[in-house]
C-alpha positions in Angstrom: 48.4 -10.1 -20.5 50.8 -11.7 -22.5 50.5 -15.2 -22.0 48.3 -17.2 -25.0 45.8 -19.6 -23.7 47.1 -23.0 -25.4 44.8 -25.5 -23.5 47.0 -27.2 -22.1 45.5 -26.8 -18.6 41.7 -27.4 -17.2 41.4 -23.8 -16.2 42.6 -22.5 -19.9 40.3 -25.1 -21.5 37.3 -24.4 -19.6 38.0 -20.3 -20.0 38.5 -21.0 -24.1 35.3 -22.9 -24.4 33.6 -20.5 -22.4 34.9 -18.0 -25.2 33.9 -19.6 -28.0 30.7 -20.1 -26.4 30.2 -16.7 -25.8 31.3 -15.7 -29.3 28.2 -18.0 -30.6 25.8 -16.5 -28.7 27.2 -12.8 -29.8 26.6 -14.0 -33.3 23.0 -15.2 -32.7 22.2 -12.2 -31.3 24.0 -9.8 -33.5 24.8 -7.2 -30.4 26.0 -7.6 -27.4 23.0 -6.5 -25.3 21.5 -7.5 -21.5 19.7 -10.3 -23.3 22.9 -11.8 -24.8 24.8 -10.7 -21.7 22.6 -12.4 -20.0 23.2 -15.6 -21.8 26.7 -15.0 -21.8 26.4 -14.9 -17.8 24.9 -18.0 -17.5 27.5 -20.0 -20.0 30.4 -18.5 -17.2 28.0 -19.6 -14.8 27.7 -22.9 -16.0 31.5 -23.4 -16.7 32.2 -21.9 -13.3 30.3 -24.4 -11.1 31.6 -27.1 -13.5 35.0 -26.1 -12.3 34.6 -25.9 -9.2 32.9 -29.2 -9.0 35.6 -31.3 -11.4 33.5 -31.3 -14.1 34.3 -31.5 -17.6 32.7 -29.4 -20.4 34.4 -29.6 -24.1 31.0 -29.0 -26.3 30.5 -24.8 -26.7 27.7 -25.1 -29.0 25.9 -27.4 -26.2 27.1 -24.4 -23.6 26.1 -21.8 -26.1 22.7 -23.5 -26.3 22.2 -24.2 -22.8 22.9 -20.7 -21.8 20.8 -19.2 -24.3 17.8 -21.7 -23.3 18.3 -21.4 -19.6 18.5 -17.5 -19.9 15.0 -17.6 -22.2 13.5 -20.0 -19.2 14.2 -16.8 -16.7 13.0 -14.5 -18.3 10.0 -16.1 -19.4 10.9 -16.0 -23.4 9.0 -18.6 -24.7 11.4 -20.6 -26.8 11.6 -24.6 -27.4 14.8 -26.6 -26.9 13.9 -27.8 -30.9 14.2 -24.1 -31.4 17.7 -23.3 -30.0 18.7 -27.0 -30.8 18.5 -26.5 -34.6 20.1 -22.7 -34.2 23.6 -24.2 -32.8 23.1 -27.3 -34.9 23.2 -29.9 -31.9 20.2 -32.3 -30.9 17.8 -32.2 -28.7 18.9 -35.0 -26.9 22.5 -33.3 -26.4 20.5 -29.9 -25.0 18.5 -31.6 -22.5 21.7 -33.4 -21.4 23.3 -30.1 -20.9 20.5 -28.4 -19.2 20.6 -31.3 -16.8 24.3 -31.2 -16.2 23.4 -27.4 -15.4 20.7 -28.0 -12.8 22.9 -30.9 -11.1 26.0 -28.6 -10.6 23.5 -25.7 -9.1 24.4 -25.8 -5.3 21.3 -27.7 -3.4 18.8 -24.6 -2.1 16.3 -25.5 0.8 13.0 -25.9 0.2 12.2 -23.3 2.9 14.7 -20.1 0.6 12.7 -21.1 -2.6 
């Protein structure tokens, strides 16, 4: 369109890392298929909801990672958070703090539609 994304807002931050996020999980996956689609989907997803809700999200390896994870959960991959972890060289302990932020910014369901 003409106009290069610099940063220098919230929406053009969140849409870069969202980018870079999706460029990592393109690399792990060597293609882009529905399984990495699929992962790329959730990391908009994620970065979406943040948005919308006034949160921040800088880290696009822990969005990478949480997307890919979340997206193995789904569809029943079995996969370990060590396991993606180690691939997008973050810890554990930062995964499991993404995949929380992730649930916490999912809109509140009622029991009864689950």
């Amino acid at each position: 369109l003409g106009h290069p994304l610099t940063g220098k807002d919230p929406v053009q931050q969140f849409v870069l890392v969202a980018m870079q996020a999706a460029k990592l999980i393109v690399q792990k996956y060597e293609t882009l298929n529905m399984f990495s689609k699929g992962c790329i989907e959730q990391a908009f997803t994620m970065m979406e909801l943040a948005l919308m809700q006034e949160q921040t999200i800088k880290n696009e390896k822990a969005l990478a990672a949480t997307a890919d994870f979340i997206f193995n959960l789904v569809t029943g991959e079995e996969v370990t958070k060590k396991e993606i972890a180690a691939y997008y060289e973050i810890s554990v302990s930062t995964l499991t703090k993404y995949c929380n932020l992730y649930f916490s910014l999912l809109p509140n369901i009622p029991d009864e539609l689950l």
